[in-house]
C-alpha positions as CSV (number, residue, x, y, z in Angstrom):
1,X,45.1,43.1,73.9
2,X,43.4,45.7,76.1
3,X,43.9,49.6,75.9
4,X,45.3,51.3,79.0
5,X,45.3,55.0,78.7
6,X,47.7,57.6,81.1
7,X,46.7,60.7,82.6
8,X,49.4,62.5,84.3
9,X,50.4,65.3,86.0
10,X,54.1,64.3,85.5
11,X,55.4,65.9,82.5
12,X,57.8,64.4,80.3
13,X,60.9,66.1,81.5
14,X,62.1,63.2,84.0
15,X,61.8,59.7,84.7
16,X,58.5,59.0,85.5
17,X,55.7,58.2,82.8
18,X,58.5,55.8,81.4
19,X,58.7,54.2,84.9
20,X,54.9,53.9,85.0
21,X,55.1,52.0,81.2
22,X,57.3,49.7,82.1
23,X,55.7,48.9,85.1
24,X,52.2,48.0,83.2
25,X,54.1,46.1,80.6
26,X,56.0,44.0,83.6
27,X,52.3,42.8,84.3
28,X,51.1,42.9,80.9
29,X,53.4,43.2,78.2
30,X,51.0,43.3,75.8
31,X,49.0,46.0,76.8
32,X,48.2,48.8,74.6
33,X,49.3,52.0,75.9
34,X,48.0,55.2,75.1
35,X,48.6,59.0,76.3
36,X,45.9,61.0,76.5
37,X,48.6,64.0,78.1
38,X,51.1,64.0,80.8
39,X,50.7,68.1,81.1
40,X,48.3,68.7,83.4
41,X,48.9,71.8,85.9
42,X,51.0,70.1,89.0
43,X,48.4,69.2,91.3
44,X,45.5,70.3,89.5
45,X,43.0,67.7,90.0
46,X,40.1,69.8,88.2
47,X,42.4,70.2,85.3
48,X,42.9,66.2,85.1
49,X,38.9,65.7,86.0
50,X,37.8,67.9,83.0
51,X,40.9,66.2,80.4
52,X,39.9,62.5,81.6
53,X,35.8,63.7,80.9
54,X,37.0,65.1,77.5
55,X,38.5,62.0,76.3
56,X,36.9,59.0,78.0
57,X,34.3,58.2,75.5
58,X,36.7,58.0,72.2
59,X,38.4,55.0,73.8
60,X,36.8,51.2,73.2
61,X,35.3,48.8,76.0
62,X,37.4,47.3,78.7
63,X,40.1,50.5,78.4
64,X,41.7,51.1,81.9
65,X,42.3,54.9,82.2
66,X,45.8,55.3,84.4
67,X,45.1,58.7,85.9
68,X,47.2,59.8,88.2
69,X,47.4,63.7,89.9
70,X,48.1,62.7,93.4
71,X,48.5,65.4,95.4
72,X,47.9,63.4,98.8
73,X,50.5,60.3,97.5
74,X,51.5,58.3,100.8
75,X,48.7,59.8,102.9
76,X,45.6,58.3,104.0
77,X,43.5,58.9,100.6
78,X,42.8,56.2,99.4
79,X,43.4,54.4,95.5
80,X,40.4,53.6,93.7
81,X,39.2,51.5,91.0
82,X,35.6,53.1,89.1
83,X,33.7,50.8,86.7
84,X,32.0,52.8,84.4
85,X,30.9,52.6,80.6
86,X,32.1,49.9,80.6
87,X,35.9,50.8,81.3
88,X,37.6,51.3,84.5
89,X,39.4,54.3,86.2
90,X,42.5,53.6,88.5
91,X,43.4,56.5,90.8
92,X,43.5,58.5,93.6
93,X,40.0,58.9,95.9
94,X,40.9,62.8,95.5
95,X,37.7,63.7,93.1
96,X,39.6,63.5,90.4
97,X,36.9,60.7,88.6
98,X,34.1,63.4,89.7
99,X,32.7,64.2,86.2
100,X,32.9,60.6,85.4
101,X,30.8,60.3,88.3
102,X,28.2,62.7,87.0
103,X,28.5,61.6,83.5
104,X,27.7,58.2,84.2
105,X,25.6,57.5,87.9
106,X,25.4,53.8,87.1
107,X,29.6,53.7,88.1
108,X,30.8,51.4,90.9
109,X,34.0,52.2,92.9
110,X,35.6,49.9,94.7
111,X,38.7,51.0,97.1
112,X,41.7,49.0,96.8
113,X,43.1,47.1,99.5
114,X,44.8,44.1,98.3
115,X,48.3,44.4,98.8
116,X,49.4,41.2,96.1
117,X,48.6,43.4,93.2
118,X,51.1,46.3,94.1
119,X,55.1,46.4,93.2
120,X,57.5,45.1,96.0
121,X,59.0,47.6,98.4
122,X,56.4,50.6,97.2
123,X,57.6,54.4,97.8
124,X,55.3,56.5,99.5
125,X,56.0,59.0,96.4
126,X,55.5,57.0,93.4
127,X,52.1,55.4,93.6
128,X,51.5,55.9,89.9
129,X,54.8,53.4,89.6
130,X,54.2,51.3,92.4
131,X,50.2,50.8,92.9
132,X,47.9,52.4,90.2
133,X,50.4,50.9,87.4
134,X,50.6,47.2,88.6
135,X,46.5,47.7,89.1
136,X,45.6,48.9,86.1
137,X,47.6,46.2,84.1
138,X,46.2,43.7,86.6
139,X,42.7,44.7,85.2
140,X,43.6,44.2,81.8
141,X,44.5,41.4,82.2
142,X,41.2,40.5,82.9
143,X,40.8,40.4,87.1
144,X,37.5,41.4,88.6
145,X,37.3,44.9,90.3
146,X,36.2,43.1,93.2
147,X,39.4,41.2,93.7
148,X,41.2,44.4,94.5
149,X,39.3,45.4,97.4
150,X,35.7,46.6,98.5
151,X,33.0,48.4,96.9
152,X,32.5,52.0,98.8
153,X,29.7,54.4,98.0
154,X,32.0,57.7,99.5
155,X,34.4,57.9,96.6
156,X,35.4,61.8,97.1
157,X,33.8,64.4,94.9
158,X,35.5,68.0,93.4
159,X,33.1,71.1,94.9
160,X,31.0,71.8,93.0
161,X,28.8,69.5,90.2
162,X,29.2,69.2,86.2
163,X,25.8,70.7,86.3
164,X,24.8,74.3,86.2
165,X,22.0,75.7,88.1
166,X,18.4,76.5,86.5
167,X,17.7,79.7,87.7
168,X,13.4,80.4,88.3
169,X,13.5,82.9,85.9
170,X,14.5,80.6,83.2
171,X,18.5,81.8,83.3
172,X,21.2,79.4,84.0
173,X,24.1,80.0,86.4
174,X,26.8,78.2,85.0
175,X,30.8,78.8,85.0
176,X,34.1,78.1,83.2
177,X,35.0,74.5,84.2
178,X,38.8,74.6,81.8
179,X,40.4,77.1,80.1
180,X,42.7,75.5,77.1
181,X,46.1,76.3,75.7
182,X,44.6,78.4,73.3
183,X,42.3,80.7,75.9
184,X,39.3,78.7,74.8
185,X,36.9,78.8,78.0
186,X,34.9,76.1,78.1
187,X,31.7,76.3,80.3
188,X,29.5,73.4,81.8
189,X,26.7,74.5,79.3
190,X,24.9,71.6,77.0
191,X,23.4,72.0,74.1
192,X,19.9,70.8,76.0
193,X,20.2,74.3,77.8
194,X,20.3,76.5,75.0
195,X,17.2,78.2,73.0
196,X,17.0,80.9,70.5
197,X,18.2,84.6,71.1
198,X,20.7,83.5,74.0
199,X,23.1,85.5,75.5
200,X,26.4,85.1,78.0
201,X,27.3,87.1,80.8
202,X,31.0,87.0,81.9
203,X,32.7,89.3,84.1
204,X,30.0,91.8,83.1
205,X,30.9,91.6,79.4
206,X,28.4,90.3,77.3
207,X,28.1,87.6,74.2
208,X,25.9,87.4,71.3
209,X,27.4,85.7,68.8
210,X,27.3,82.0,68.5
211,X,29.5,80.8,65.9
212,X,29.8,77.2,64.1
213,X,33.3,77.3,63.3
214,X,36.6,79.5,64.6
215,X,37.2,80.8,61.1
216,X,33.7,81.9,60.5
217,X,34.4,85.9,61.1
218,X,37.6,87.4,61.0
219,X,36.7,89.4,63.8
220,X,38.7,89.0,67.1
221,X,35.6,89.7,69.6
222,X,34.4,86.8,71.6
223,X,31.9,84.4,70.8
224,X,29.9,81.2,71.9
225,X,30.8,78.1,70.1
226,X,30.2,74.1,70.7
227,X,33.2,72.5,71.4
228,X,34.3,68.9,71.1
229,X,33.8,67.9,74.2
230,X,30.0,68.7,74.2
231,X,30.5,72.1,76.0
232,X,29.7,75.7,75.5
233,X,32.9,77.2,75.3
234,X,33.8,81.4,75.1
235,X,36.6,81.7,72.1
236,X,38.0,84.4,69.9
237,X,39.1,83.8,66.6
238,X,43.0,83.6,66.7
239,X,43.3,85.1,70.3
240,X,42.9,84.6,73.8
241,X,39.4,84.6,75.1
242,X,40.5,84.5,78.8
243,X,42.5,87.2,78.2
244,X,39.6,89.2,76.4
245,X,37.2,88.6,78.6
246,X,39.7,88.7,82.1
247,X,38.3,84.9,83.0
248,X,39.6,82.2,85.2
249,X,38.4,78.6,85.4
250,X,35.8,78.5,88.2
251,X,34.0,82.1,86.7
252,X,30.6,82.4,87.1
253,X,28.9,82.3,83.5
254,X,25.1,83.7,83.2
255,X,23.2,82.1,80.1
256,X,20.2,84.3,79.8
257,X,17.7,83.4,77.1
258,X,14.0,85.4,75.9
């Protein structure tokens, strides 16, 4: 049995992540299907790019990660298979597997072409159903990546890197890469980054405190904490941060250290 996660943009409102099930069970019925979230923001590849990066690692060798916000379905972008740690990606070429990319720079992407593998009749609206489904269950199933179609080396890339920029003076230019449900920002700061007596510049409001819990002051102000994705995230115990601090994913975040 092989693990095939889903990352969605589709909500859970209509029809379609039970389509997209069925339609990796018709290939491989015994394929173990996990959902990481169907919630992302419609259309919002960076959303789904951070999400897939949070969560990759926790799932065993050979998973295939479904992920699927498409907002270029039945155009010319193309669909995409990455090999990386070893797992695989099926999706759009839209940059959605960028931090993946980043994260791991041994990956291989191959762009698939091979029309046998795809439902009968497909809809130019419902390629999660019709191509990344059938796909991705084909691949657990044990065929090659190869079989699918080529290997590129111009998969498409989000912007702007997972990496923050080393300034000469020693500060690092970083910037809010998600904010959460709970107004957690969380940066594109590691922990390899950060020395003693740091502090964070946001929208010209400045943090101090580093914390190693939520719960570890009662005090509502904002503060730096390590999150579980590996990130140095801006929270405030039982509030909003982004609404403290004003911030929107894609802020510029100064990490300024003695």
């Amino acid at each position: 049995m092989t693990v095939v996660s889903l990352l969605t943009d589709f909500g859970t409102a209509d029809y379609f992540v039970g389509a997209v099930k069925a339609a990796i069970l018709s290939v491989n019925p015994q394929a173990v299907i996990v959902d990481i979230t169907h919630e992302i923001g419609p259309q919002d590849i960076a959303a789904g790019a951070f999400t897939l990066l949070g969560a990759y690692k926790t799932f065993p060798a050979g998973t295939v990660h479904l992920a699927v916000v498409d907002p270029g379905v039945g155009s010319t972008r193309r669909p995409i298979i990455v090999s990386a740690n070893e797992q695989f990606f099926v999706g759009p070429d839209n940059g959605l597997f960028t931090y993946i990319y980043d994260r791991e720079p041994s990956h291989q992407v191959f762009h698939v072409t091979v029309e046998k593998y795809f439902r009968h009749d497909t809809s130019t609206t419902f390629h999660g159903r019709d191509i990344f489904a059938p796909v991705g269950a084909a691949l657990s199933n044990g065929v090659k990546p190869l079989k699918f179609g080529p290997r590129i080396n111009d998969a498409v890339r989000l912007p702007v890197s997972l990496e923050p920029e080393v300034l000469k003076n020693g500060d690092v230019c970083a910037r809010i890469i998600h904010i959460d449900r709970f107004g957690n920002c969380v940066t594109n700061i590691t922990r390899d980054l950060v020395k003693s007596n740091a502090t964070l510049v946001v929208n010209r409001k400045t943090i101090r405190e580093f914390r190693r819990f939520y719960g570890e002051n009662s005090a509502k102000t904002p503060f730096a904490i390590w999150g579980s994705a590996g990130f140095l995230e801006l929270s405030s115990n039982g509030s909003s941060a982004a609404k403290i601090l004003q911030a929107k994913r894609g802020n510029t975040v100064v990490l300024r250290q003695d």
